[in-house]
C-alpha positions as CSV (number, residue, x, y, z in Angstrom):
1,X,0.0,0.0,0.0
2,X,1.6,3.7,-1.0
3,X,1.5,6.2,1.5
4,X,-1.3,8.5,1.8
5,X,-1.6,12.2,2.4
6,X,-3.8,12.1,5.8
7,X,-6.3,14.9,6.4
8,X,-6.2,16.1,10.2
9,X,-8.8,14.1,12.0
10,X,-9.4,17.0,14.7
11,X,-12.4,18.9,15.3
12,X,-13.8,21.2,13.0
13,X,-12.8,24.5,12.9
14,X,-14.9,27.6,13.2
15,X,-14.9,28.7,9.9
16,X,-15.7,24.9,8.6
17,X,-18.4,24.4,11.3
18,X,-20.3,28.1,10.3
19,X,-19.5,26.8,6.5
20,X,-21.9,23.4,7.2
21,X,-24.3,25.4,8.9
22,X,-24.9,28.4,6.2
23,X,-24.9,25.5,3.8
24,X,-27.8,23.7,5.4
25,X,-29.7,26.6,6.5
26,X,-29.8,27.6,3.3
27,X,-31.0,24.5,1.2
28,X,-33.5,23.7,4.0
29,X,-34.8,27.6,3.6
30,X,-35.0,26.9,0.2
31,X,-36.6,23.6,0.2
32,X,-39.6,25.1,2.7
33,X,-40.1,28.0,0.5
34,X,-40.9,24.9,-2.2
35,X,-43.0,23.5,-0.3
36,X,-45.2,26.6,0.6
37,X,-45.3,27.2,-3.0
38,X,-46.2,23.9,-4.3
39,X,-48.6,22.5,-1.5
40,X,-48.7,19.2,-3.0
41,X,-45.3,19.0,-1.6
42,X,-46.7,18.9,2.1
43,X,-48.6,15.3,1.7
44,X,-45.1,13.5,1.9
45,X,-46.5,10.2,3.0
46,X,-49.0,10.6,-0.3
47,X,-46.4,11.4,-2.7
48,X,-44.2,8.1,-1.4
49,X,-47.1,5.7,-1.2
50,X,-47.8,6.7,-4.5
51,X,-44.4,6.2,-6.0
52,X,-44.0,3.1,-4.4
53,X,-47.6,1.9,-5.6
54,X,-47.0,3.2,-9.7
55,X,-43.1,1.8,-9.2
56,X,-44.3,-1.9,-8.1
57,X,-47.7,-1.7,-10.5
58,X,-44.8,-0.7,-13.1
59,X,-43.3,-3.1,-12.7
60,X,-45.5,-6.3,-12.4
61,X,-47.6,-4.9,-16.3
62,X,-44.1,-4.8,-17.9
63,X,-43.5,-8.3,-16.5
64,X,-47.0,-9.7,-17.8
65,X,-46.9,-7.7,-21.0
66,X,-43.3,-9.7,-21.5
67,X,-44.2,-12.8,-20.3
68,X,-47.5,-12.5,-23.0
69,X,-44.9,-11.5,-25.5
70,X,-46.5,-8.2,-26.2
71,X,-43.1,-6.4,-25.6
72,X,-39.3,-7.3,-25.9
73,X,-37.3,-8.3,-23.4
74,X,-34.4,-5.3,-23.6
75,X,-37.7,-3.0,-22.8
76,X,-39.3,-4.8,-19.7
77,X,-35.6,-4.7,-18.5
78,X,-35.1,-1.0,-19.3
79,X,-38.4,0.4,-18.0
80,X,-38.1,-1.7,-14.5
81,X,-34.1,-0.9,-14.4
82,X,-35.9,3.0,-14.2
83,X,-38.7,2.1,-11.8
84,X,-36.1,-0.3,-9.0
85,X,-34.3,3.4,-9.1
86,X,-37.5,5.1,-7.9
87,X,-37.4,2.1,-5.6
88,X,-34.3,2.5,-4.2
89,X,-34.7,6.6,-3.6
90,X,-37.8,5.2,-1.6
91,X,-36.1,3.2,0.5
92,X,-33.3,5.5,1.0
93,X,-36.1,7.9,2.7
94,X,-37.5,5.0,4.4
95,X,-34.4,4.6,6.1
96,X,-34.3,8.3,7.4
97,X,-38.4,7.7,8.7
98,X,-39.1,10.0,6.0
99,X,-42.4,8.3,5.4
100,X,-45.2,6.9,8.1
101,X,-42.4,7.9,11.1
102,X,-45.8,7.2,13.0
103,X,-47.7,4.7,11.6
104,X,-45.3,1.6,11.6
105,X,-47.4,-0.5,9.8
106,X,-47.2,1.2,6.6
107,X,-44.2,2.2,7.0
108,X,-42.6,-1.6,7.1
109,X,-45.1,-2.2,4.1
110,X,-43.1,0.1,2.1
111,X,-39.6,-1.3,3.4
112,X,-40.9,-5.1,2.1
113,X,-41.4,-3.9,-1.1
114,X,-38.3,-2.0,-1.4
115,X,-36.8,-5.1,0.2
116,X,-39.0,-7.6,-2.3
117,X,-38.1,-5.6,-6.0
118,X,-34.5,-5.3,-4.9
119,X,-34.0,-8.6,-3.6
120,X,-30.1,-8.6,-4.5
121,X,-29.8,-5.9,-1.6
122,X,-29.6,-6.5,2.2
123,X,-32.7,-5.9,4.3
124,X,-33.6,-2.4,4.5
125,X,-33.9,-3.2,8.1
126,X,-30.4,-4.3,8.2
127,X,-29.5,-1.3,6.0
128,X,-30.4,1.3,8.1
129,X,-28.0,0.4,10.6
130,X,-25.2,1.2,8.3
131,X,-26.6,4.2,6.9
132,X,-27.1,6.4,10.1
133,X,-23.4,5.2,10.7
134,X,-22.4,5.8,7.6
135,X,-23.9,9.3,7.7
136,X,-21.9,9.9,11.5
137,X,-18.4,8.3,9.8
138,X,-18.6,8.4,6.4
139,X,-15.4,7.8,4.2
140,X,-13.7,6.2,7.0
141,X,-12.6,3.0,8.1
142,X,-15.4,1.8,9.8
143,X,-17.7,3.3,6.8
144,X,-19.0,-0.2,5.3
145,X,-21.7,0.9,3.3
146,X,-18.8,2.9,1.4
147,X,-16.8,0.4,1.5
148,X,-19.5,-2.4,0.1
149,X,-19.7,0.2,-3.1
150,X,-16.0,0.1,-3.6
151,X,-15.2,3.2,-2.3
152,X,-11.3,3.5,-1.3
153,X,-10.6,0.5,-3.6
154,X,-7.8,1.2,-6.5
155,X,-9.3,1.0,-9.9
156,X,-8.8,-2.5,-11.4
157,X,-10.7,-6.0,-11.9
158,X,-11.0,-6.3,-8.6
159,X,-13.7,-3.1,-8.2
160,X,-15.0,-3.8,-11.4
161,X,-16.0,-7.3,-10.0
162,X,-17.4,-5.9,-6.8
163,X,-19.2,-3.7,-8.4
164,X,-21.0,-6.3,-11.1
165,X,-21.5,-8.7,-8.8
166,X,-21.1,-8.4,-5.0
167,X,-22.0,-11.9,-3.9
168,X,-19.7,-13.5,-5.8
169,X,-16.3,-10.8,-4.3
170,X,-17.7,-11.5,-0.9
171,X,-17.3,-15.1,-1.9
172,X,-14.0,-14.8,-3.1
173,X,-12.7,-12.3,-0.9
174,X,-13.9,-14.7,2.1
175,X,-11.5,-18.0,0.5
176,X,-8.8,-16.0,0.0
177,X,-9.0,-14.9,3.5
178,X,-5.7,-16.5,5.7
179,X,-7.0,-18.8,8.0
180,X,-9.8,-21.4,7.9
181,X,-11.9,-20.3,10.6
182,X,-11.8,-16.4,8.9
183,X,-12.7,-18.1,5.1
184,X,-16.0,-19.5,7.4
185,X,-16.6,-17.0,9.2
186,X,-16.8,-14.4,6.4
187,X,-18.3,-16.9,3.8
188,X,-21.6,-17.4,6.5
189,X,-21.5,-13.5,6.9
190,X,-21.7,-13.3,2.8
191,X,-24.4,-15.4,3.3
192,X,-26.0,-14.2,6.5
193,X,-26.2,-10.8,5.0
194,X,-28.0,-12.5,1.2
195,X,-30.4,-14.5,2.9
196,X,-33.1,-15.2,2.2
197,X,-34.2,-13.2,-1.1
198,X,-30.7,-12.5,-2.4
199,X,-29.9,-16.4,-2.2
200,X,-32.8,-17.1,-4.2
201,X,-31.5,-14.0,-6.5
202,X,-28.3,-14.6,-7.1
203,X,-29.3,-18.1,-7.4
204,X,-31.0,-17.7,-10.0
205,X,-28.8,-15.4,-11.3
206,X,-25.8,-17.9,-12.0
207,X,-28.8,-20.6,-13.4
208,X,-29.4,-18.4,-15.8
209,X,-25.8,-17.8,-17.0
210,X,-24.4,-21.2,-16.5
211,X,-27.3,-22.8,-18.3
212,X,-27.2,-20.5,-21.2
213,X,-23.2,-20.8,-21.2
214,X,-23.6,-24.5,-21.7
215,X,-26.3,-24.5,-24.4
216,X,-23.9,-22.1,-26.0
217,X,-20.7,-24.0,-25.6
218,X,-22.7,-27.3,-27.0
219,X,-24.0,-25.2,-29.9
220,X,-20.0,-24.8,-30.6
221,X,-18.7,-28.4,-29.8
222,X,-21.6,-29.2,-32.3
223,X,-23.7,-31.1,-29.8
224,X,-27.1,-31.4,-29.7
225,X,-28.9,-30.2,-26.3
226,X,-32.7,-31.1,-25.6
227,X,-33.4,-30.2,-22.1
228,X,-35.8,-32.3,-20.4
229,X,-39.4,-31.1,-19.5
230,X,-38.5,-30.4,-16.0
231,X,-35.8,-28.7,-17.3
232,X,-37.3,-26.6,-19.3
233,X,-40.0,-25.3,-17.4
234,X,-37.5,-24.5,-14.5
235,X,-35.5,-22.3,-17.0
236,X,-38.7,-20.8,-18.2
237,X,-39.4,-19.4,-15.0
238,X,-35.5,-18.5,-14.4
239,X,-35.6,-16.6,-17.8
240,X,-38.6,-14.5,-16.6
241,X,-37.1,-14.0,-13.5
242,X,-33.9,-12.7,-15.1
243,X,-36.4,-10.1,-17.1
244,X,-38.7,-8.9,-14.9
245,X,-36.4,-8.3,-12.0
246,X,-32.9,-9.7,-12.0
247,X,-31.7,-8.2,-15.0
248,X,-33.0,-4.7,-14.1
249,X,-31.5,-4.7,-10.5
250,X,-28.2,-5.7,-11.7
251,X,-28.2,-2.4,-13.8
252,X,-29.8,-0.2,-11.6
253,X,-27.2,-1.8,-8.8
254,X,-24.1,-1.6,-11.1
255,X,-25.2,1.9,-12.1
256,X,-25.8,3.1,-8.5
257,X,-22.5,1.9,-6.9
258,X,-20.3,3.0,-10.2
259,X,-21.5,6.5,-8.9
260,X,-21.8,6.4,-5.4
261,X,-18.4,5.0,-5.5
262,X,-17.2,7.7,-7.0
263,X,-19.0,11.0,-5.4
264,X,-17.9,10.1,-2.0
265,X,-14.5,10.5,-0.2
266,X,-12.7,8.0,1.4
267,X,-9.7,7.1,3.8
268,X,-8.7,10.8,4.3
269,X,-11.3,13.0,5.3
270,X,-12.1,14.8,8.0
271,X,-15.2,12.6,10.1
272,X,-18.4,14.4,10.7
273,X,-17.5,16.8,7.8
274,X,-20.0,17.2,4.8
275,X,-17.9,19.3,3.4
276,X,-15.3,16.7,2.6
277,X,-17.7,13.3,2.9
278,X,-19.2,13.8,-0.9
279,X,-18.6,15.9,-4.5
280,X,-20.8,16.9,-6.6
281,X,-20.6,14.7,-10.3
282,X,-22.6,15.7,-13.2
283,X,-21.3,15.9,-16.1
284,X,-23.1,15.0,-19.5
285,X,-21.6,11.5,-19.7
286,X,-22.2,10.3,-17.0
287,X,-25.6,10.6,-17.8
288,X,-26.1,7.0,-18.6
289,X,-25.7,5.6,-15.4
290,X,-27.6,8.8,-13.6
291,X,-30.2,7.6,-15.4
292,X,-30.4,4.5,-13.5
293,X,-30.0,6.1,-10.1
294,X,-32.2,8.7,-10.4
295,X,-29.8,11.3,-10.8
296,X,-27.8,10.1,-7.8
297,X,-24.3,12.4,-8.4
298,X,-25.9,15.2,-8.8
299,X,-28.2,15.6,-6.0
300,X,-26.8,12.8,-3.1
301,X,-24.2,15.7,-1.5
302,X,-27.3,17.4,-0.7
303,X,-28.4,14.8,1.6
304,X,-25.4,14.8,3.4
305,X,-26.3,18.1,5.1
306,X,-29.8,18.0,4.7
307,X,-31.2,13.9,5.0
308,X,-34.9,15.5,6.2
309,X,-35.6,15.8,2.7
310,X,-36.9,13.2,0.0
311,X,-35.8,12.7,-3.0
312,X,-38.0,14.4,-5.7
313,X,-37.0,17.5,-3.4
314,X,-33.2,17.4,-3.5
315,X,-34.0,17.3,-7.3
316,X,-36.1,20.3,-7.1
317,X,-33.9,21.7,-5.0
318,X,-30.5,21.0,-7.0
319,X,-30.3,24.2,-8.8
320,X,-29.9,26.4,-5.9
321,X,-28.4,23.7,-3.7
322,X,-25.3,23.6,-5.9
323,X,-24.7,27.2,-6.1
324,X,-24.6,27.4,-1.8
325,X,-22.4,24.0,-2.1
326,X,-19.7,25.6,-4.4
327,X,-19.6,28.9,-2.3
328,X,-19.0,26.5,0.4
329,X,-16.1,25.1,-1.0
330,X,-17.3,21.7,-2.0
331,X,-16.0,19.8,-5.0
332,X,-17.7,19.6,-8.1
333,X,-16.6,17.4,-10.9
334,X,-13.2,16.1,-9.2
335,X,-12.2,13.1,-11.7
336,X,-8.9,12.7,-9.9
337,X,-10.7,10.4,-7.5
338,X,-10.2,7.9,-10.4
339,X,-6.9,8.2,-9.8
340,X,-6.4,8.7,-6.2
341,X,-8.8,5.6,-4.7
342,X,-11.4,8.1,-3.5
343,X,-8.9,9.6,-1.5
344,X,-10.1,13.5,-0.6
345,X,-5.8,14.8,-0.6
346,X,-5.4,16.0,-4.7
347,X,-1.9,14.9,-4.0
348,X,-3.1,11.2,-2.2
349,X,-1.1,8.4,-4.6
350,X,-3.2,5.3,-5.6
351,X,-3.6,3.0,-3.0
């Protein structure tokens, strides 16, 4: 490992501490003056029931109208890739009680089906955990939700891996650990942390690729395949699967983490300190993968200093939000973090 430029882990200054306050004053000024404008704003519990409800209807008519073979695959996959995103946002303000903070019933509703369409993803229960301490220490060491993204990992295979396909790094990573006991220990945490709907998942998952692999390697050896009946209507199912849901959440997933991975800081920043934890990334290119996370780079710093608003309002609010965010001295657009292993020091070598 190269040496890295450390950023003083003292408390904040001052003149940083008034700088995170004028920032979040400011945006949350901003975002009531939106709501007392556009009332509709106010019925927050509405407006996420009825994301949630168009998301999961969304979904399941796309998966019917596929299935009935009134639409192609590639569009089923596209259109629910976009709705899992709306998903996720939801369950990022479920997290934060953001919805039904008083009427639990509803409010774990909404997690189940965040937790249901997403199954590749930990429980949202389980998740919240490691978001409110990922908000208290993000980009440090103890930072796991940053560090399940790939933030602080150098650029090669290995991050591309983790980011295509977490279950099978955690796998990997968990053999090549020293001793026995650790290679079972992290293996039944790998799993611990999958079960029960991202077993099933991923399961079906690497069906659907080994099965196709080996009808495709026969095809070339010149041998003749005929799957039995069983067979067959097991793959049926698995290649709906894949369509409806799998497929989708592996973009949407790939998508989200490629930026997340990216906007924040990690390593050597300052703890407690929005003004180092995130950038601001928006550039027209990377516009693809926003696309799939709902605009994540260009609006998540905003949550970092103000989490008591949802996410159609950080997108409302973006405009204003990153003119008080660049006064204040946060980054916008720092591709050195390519380079640097999300490291927040521009002189930090690759780790």
């Amino acid at each position: 490992m190269n040496p890295v430029n450390k950023t003083s882990t003292s408390a904040l200054s001052k003149t940083e501490q008034d700088s995170i306050n004028t920032v979040t004053q400011k945006i949350t000024q901003h975002s009531n003056e939106l709501r007392q404008r556009y009332r509709l704003l106010n019925y927050q519990n509405l407006i996420g029931a009825s994301v949630m409800t168009v998301s999961v209807t969304g979904m399941i008519v796309m998966g019917v109208l596929y299935v009935k073979g009134l639409i192609p695959g590639w569009l089923c996959i596209v259109v629910n890739a976009l709705l899992t995103s709306l998903i996720h946002e939801l369950e990022h303000d479920l997290i934060h009680r953001l919805y039904f903070r008083k009427q639990p019933l509803a409010h774990n509703l909404m997690m189940l089906l965040c937790w249901i369409t997403r199954p590749g993803m930990p429980s949202p229960w389980l998740r919240r955990e490691l978001h409110f301490h990922h908000h208290k220490e993000s980009g440090t060491e103890t930072d796991v939700e940053a560090w399940i993204t790939t933030s602080g990992s150098p650029w090669g295979a290995q991050r591309l891996l983790k980011l295509v396909d977490g279950f099978i790094f955690g796998i990997v990573n968990a053999l090549f650990a020293p001793t026995w006991r650790e290679k079972i220990r992290l293996t039944l945490k790998v799993l611990r942390l999958n079960a029960p709907l991202g077993l099933l998942y991923w399961g079906c998952w690497y069906l659907f690729l080994g099965y196709h692999f080996y009808e495709w390697a026969s095809s070339l050896a010149g041998i003749t395949h005929e799957p039995s009946p069983a067979m067959s209507m097991i793959m049926s199912v698995v290649n709906s699967a894949v369509v409806f849901i799998i497929a989708p959440n592996i973009i949407r997933q790939f998508c989200l983490f490629f930026v997340s991975s990216n906007i924040h800081y990690f390593g050597d920043v300052m703890p407690r300190n929005p003004l180092q934890q995130t950038q601001v990334m928006n550039p027209w290119w990377l516009w693809p993968f926003q696309l799939f996370c709902f605009n994540f780079g260009s609006t998540h710093c905003i949550h970092h200093f103000v989490v008591k608003d949802p996410f159609y309002l950080r997108q409302m609010t973006a405009p204003f939000a990153h003119k008080v965010l660049a006064e204040a001295g946060v980054r916008f657009n720092d591709f050195g973090t390519y380079k640097r292993s999300n490291r927040y020091s521009l002189s930090a070598q690759k780790v």
